[in-house]
C-alpha positions in Angstrom: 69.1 217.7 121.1 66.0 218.3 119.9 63.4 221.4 121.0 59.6 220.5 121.5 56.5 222.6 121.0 52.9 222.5 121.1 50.4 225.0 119.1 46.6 225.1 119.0 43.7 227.1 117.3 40.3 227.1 118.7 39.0 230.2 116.8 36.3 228.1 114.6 34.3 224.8 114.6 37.2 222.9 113.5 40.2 223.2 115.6 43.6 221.5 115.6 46.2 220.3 118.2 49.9 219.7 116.8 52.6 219.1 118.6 56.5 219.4 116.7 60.2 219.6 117.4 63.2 221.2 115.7 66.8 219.3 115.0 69.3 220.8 113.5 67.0 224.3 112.8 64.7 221.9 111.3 60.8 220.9 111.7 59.6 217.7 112.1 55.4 216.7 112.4 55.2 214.6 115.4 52.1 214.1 116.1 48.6 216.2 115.0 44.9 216.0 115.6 41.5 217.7 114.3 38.4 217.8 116.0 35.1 219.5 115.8 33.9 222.2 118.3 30.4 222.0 115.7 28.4 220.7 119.6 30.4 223.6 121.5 32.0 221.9 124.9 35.6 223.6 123.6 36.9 222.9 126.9 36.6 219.6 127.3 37.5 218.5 124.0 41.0 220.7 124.0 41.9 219.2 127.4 41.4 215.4 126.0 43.2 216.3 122.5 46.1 218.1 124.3 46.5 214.8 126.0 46.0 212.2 123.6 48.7 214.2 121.0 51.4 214.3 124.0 51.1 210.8 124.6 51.0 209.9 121.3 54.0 211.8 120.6 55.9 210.2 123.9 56.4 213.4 125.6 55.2 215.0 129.2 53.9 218.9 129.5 57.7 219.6 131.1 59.8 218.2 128.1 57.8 221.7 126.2 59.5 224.6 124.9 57.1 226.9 124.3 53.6 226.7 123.3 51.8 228.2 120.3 47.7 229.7 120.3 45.3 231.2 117.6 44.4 234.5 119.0 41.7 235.0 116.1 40.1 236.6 115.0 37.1 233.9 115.6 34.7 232.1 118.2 34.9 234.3 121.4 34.3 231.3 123.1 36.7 229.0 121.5 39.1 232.5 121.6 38.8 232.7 125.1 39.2 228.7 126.0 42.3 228.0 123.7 44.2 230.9 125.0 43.1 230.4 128.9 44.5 227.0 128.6 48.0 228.2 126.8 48.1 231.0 129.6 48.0 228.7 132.3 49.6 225.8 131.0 52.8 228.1 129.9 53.0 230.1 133.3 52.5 226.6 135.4 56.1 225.6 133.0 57.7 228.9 132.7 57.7 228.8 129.0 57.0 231.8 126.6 53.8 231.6 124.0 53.3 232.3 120.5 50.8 233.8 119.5 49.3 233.1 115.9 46.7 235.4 113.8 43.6 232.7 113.3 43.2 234.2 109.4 47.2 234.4 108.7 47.1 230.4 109.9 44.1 230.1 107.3 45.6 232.1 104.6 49.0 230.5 104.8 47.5 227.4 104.5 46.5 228.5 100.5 49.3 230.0 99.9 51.3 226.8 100.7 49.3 225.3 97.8 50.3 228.0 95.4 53.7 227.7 96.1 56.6 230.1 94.8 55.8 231.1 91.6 56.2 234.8 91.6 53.4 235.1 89.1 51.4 234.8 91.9 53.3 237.8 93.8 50.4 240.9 93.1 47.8 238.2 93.6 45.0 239.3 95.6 44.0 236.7 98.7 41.1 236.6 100.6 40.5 234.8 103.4 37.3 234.7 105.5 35.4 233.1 108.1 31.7 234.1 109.2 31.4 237.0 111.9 27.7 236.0 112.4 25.2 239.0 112.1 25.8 239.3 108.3 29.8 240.2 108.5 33.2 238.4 108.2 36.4 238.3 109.6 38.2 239.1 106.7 42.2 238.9 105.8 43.0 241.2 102.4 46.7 241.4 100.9 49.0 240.3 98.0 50.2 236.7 98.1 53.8 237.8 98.5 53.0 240.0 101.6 50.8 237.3 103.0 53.8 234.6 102.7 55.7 237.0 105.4 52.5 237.0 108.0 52.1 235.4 111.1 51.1 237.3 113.8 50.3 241.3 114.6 52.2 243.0 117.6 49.9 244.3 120.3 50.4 246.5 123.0 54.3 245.9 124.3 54.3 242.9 122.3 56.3 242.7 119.2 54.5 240.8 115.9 55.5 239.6 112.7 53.2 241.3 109.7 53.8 242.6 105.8 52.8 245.8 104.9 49.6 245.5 102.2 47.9 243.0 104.5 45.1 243.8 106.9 42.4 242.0 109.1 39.0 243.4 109.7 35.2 242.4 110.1 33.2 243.7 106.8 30.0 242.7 105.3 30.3 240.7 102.0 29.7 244.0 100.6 32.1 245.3 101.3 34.6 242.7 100.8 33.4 242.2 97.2 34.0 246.3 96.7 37.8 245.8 98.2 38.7 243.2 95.7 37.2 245.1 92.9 38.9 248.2 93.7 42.4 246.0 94.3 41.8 244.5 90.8 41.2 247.8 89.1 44.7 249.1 90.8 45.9 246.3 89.4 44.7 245.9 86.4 47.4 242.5 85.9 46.1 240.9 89.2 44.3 237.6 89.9 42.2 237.1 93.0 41.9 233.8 95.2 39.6 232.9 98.2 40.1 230.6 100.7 37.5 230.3 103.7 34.4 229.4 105.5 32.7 232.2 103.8 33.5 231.0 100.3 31.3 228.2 101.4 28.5 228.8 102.8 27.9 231.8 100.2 29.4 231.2 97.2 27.2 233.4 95.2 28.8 236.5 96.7 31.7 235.8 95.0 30.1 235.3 91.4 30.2 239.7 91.7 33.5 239.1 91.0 35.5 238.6 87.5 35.3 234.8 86.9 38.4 235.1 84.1 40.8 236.5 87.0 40.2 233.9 89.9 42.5 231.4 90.5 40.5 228.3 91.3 42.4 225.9 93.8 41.2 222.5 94.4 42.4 220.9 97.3 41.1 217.9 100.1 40.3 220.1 103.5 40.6 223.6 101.0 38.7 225.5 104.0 39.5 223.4 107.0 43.1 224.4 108.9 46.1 222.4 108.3 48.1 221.2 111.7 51.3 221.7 109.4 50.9 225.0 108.8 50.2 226.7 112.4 53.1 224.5 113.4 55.3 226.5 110.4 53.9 230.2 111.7 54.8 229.1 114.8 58.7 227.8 114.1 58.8 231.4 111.9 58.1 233.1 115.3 60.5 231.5 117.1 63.5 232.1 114.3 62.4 235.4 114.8 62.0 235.2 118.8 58.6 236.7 118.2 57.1 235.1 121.8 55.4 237.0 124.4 55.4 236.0 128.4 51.8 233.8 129.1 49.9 236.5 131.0 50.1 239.1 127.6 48.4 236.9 125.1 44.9 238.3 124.1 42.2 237.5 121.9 42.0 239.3 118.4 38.4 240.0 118.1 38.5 242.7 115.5 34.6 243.4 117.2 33.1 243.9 120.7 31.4 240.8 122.0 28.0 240.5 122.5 28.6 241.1 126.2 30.3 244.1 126.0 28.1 246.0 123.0 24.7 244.8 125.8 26.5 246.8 128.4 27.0 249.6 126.2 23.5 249.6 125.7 22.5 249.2 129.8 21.3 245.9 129.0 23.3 244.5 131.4 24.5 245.4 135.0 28.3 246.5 135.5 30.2 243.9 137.7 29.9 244.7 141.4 32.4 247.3 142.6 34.4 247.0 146.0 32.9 248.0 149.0 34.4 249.1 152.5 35.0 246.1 153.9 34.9 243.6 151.1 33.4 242.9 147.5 29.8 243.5 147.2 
C-alpha cells in the first residue's frame, strides 16, 4: 500500500508542483511540473498545475496524505498564494502540511550535485535569491550542516535545522563580508553559490577568492528541482515534522511593503468593530 503526497513552492518566478508516493519507506517521482510566475497571475496558474499533475498521476485530492508548501523566504505574493491554497486544500481533507524553507529547497538542490564526498564537509554554501530594494534572501552554512536542513520550527511548531546554518536578508555587501570572514576561520574551506543572485550579478562574487570556489555546472543550476522539495518533504515526514493546515506561515525574513507603509502612516489601519457591527 502505497502513501501519496503533493508539495509545491511558489516563493520565486519559477515554481514547481510534484506530486510522489512512498512503498516500502521508499520514494518514487510520479509525476512533476514547472512553470513560470515571470507574468504574475500565481493563482491561476497553481490551481491548473495542481490539476493537470493529479490527473496525470491518476490520483484524486482524497487519495493524499499530506501535502507539502515553500514557506520562503520569497515572493510575498507567490508566499501567500501557495500556502493559502495548501491551507485550505489540507483542512477541506483533514491532512497535516509540511512545510519547506524556499532557500533549504534551493540549497539542497546543489548539494545533491556535490554529493558525499566529505571533502566537501567545511564547504561554505551560499544560496540567494533577490529581496528587491538592493538585498537578498540569503542561506549561509557548511555543506554538511546544510545536507541535515529542511525546515525551521516556528512558534508551537517543531522544525528540522543544523546548527551553523542561517537564513537572513543582507545586501551583497554584506554577504560577500560573511563568506570572507567564514573563509578566513577556515582557512582550508572552499565556497560554492547557487542562486538567482549569482545571476543576475555575478560580479559581486568576483570580491571573492577565485582559487577556493567550487564551480558547478549543471542544466537548471539556479532553477528548483521537483525532486528535491519532494526529498525535504519525505525527510519531514520520517521525522513526523508536519504541522496542522491553519499553523503554516510565510518566512519573510522582512516586513512587507504593506506593513513597513503602515508603520510609516502611509496607510490607514483596517476598520475596527463598532457597536453594532464592523465599520
Amino acid at each position: 500500500m502505497s502513501q501519496k503526497y503533493i508539495a509545491w513552492d511558489t516563493s520565486s518566478a519559477s515554481g514547481v508542483v510534484v506530486a510522489f508516493e512512498v512503498v516500502d519507506q521508499r520514494l518514487r517521482l510520479v509525476s512533476e511540473w514547472s512553470l513560470s510566475f515571470e507574468t504574475g497571475k500565481h493563482s491561476e496558474r497553481l490551481l491548473w498545475t495542481i490539476d493537470i499533475v493529479l490527473k496525470s498521476a491518476g490520483w484524486k485530492l482524497s487519495d493524499l496524505a499530506a501535502i507539502g508548501v515553500g514557506v520562503g523566504p520569497g515572493s510575498f505574493t507567490g508566499l501567500r498564494i501557495g500556502i493559502t491554497t495548501a491551507k485550505i486544500l489540507a483542512e477541506q481533507l483533514k491532512i497535516p502540511t509540511v512545510a519547506i524553507s524556499s532557500l533549504a529547497f534551493l540549497a539542497r538542490g546543489l548539494v545533491s550535485l556535490l554529493g558525499d564526498d566529505k571533502k566537501n564537509d567545511k564547504t561554505l554554501l551560499v544560496a540567494c535569491t533577490d529581496a528587491t530594494k538592493g538585498e537578498w534572501f540569503t542561506l549561509l552554512g557548511p555543506v554538511k550542516a546544510v545536507r541535515d536542513c529542511v525546515s525551521m520550527a516556528d512558534g508551537d511548531s517543531s522544525g528540522l535545522w543544523a546548527r551553523g546554518v542561517t537564513e537572513m536578508t543582507l545586501t551583497p555587501e554584506e554577504v560577500i563580508e560573511s563568506v570572507k570572514t567564514y573563509l578566513s576561520k577556515n582557512p582550508k574551506s572552499m565556497w560554492v553559490a547557487i542562486g538567482q543572485s549569482i545571476e543576475r550579478y555575478p560580479d559581486v562574487f568576483k570580491l571573492l577568492p577565485v582559487k577556493r570556489r567550487i564551480e558547478v555546472h549543471a542544466h537548471g543550476l539556479h532553477q528548483p528541482q521537483p525532486r528535491i522539495l519532494a526529498t525535504l518533504m519525505w525527510e519531514s515526514l520520517q521525522q513526523t515534522v508536519t504541522r496542522k493546515p491553519l499553523l503554516l506561515r510565510p518566512r519573510y525574513l522582512r516586513d512587507s511593503e504593506a506593513e513597513v507603509k503602515l508603520r510609516k502612516g502611509l496607510l490607514k489601519a483596517a476598520p475596527v468593530a463598532l457597536r453594532g457591527g464592523i465599520a
